[in-house]
N, C-alpha and C positions, 0 to 999 in steps of 0.2 A: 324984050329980046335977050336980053343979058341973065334974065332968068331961065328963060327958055334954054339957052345955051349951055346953063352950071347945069341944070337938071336933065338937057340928057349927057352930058358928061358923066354925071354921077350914076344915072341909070344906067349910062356904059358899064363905066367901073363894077356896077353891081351886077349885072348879069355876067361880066368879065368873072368876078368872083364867087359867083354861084356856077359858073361853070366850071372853074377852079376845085371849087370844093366839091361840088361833083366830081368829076375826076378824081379828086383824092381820095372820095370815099369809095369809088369805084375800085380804082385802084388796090386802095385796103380791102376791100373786101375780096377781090380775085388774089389778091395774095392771101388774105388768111385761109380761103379756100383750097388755096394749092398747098399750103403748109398744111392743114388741114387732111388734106389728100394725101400728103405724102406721111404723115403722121399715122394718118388710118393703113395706109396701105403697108408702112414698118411694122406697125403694132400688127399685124394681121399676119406678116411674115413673122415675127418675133414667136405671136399664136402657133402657127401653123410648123416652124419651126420646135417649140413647147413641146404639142402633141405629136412631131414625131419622136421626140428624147422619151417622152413618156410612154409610146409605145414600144421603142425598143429596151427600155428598163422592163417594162410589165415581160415582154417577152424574154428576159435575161432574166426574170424572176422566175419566169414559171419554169425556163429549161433548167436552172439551178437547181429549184424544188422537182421537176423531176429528178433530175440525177441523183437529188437525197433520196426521193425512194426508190429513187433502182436501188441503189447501194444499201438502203434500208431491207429490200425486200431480197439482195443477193446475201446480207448477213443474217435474214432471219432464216433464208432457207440452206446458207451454210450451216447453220448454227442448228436447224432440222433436220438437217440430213446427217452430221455429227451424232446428236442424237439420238438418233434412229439405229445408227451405226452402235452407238455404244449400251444404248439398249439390248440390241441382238445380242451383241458381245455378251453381256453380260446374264441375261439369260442363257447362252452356250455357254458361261462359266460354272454358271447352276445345275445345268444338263450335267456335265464333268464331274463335277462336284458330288449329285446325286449318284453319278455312276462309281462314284469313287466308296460310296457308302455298300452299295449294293457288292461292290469287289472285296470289302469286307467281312462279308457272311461269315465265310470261315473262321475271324478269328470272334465275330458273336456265335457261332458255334462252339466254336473252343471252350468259352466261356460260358454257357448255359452247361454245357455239355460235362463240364468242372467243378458245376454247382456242388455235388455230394463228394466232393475229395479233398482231400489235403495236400495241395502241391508243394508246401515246403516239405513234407513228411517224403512224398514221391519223390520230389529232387536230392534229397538226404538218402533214402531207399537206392535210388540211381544209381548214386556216386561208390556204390559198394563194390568192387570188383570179382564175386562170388556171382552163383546161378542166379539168390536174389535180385543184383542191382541187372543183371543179362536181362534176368523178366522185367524188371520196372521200367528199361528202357525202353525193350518190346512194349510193353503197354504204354507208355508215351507216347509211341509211334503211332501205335493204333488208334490212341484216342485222336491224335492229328489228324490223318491218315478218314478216321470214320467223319469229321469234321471237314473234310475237305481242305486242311489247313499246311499240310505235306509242303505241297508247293508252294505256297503263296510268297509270293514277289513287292514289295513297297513300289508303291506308286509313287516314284518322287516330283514326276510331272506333272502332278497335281496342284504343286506349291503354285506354279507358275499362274495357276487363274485366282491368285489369292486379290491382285489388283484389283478383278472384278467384282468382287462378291462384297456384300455391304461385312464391315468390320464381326459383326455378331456373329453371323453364319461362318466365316473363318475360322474364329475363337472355339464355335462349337465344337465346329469339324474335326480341326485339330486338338481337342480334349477328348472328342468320342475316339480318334484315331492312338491317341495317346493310351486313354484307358483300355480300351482293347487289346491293345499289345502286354498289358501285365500277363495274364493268365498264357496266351499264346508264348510268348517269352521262355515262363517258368516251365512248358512242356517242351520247347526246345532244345531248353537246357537239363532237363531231367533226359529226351532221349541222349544227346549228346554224352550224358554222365558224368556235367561238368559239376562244379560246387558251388551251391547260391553266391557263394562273394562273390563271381561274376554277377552279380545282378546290380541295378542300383540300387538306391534307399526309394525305402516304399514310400517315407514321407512327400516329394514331391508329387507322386499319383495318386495319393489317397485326396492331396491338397485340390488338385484338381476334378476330384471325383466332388470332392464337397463346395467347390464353387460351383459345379453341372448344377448339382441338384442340393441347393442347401438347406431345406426342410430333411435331408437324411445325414446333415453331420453328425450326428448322436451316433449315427447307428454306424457309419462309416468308424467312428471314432474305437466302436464295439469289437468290429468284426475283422476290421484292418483290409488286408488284400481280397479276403473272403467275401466283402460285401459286393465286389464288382458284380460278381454271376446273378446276383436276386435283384441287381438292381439295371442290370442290360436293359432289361423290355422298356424301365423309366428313361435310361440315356435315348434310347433310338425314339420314343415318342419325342420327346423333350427337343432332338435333334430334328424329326420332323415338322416342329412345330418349326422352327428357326427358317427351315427351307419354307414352308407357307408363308411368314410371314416377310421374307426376304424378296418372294414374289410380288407383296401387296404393300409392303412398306419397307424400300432398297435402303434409307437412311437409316431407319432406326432411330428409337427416342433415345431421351439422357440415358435412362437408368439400363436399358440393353447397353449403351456405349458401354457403361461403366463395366458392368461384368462382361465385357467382349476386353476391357482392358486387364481385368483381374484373369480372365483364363488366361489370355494368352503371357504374360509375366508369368503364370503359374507354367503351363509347356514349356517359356524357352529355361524355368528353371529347374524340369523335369529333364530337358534336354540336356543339359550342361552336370548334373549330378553325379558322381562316380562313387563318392562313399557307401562303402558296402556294410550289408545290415550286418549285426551280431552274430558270431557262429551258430548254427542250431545244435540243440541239444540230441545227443543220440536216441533214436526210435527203434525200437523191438520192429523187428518183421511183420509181425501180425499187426501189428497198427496205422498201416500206409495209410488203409482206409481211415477215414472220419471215423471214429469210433461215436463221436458227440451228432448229435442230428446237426444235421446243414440249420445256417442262421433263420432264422423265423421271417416272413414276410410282412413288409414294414405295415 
């Protein structure tokens, strides 16, 4: 009886504590469940949260990277249309430029046209104040005058498209424009009947005639003022070559630089020159003309 009595007491107790402990693991488990749950369901917000930062970054990406190339593509077609602009320009600098050669004619008239004469001889002739130097002046005139060169006017608004034009072709221009003006010069001043010392020194013209074309310094060196007229037809190719190539290549390489630097120091030092040549020696009448044949072709 006394057995019977301890063992179910104790069988009490023990289903007492298996119920207990049920419970407690029930217990635990609905709770780590709910921790569980609420864990999944943060991390799931935290997630969901993530993906939308990272969609509005991608999207703050890709409008930023647009806006670089808008900006990319409003500075290439700034930078295009400049361009384009300065191109035009500059071939309307060329146009001018070429126009400026062709308004020249007369005094490459002049000069061809001078080839068989002696214009110190004539200007010395001129300055006579007898019937002599009346005719030499009349035939000054005439030779201007059959040249077309009477009138002729400086184009000084020419300078102004020098910005545009590549450095060579300037250099040239203004050496062709320089040498041209000797011979024209010396018949303005023969009709005039003034005396060579208004002239300048030959030496800066001749200097730049022999950077033009330096395969003929020899000859330049020979004939002085005289060589300009036999060697015209070589300046104006030489010059057209400069406009061709001003078309097909606006920079130009080293060695054009370099003689685009040597003409032009030569012109502003042609420009700036006043020293007048030697008096000339007195000429017989009948001598005006070349008595010696014109120089010989190089």
């Amino acid at each position: 009886m006394l057995w019977d009595i301890i063992f179910r007491a104790l069988g009490g107790a023990s289903l007492i504590g298996l119920a207990i402990a049920a419970a407690v693991f029930i217990a635990k488990v609905v709770v780590e469940k709910g921790i569980q749950h609420r864990f999944n369901g943060a991390l799931e917000e935290l997630k969901s949260e993530l993906r939308l930062q990272e969609e509005k970054l991608k999207a703050a990406i890709t409008a930023e990277q647009d806006h670089i190339r808008s900006l990319q593509q409003l500075v290439l077609s700034g930078m295009s249309n400049r361009n384009q602009a300065l191109d035009k320009r500059r071939l309307e600098a060329i146009e001018r430029l070429w126009k400026g050669i062709v308004d020249l004619q007369p005094l490459r008239s002049v000069a061809l046209s001078t080839q068989n004469f002696r214009l110190d001889r004539i200007i010395d002739e001129a300055t006579k104040s007898d019937l002599s130097g009346t005719k030499m002046k009349e035939f000054a005139g005439l030779l201007l005058q059959m040249a077309g060169a009477d009138k002729y006017v400086h184009d000084s608004s020419l300078d102004l498209e020098r910005l545009y034009v590549p450095a060579v072709l300037w250099a040239k221009f203004s050496a062709y424009r320089q040498v041209l003006s000797a011979p024209f010069a010396r018949l303005m001043l023969a009709k005039s009947g003034l005396d060579a010392k208004f002239l300048r020194d030959d030496k800066e013209t001749l200097d730049l005639l022999k950077v033009f074309l330096p395969h003929a310094a020899s000859y330049v060196d020979m004939w002085g003022i005289g060589a300009i007229s036999p060697l015209v037809d070589q300046l104006t190719t030489a010059l057209v070559m400069a406009f061709q190539d001003a078309l097909t290549n606006p920079e130009g390489d080293a060695q054009s630089l370099k003689t685009a630097a040597t003409l032009m120091e030569t012109v502003r030092a042609t420009a700036v020159a006043t020293s007048a040549p030697p008096p000339l020696p007195a000429v017989p009448d009948k001598t005006v003309l070349a008595s010696a044949p014109p120089p010989p072709p190089l």
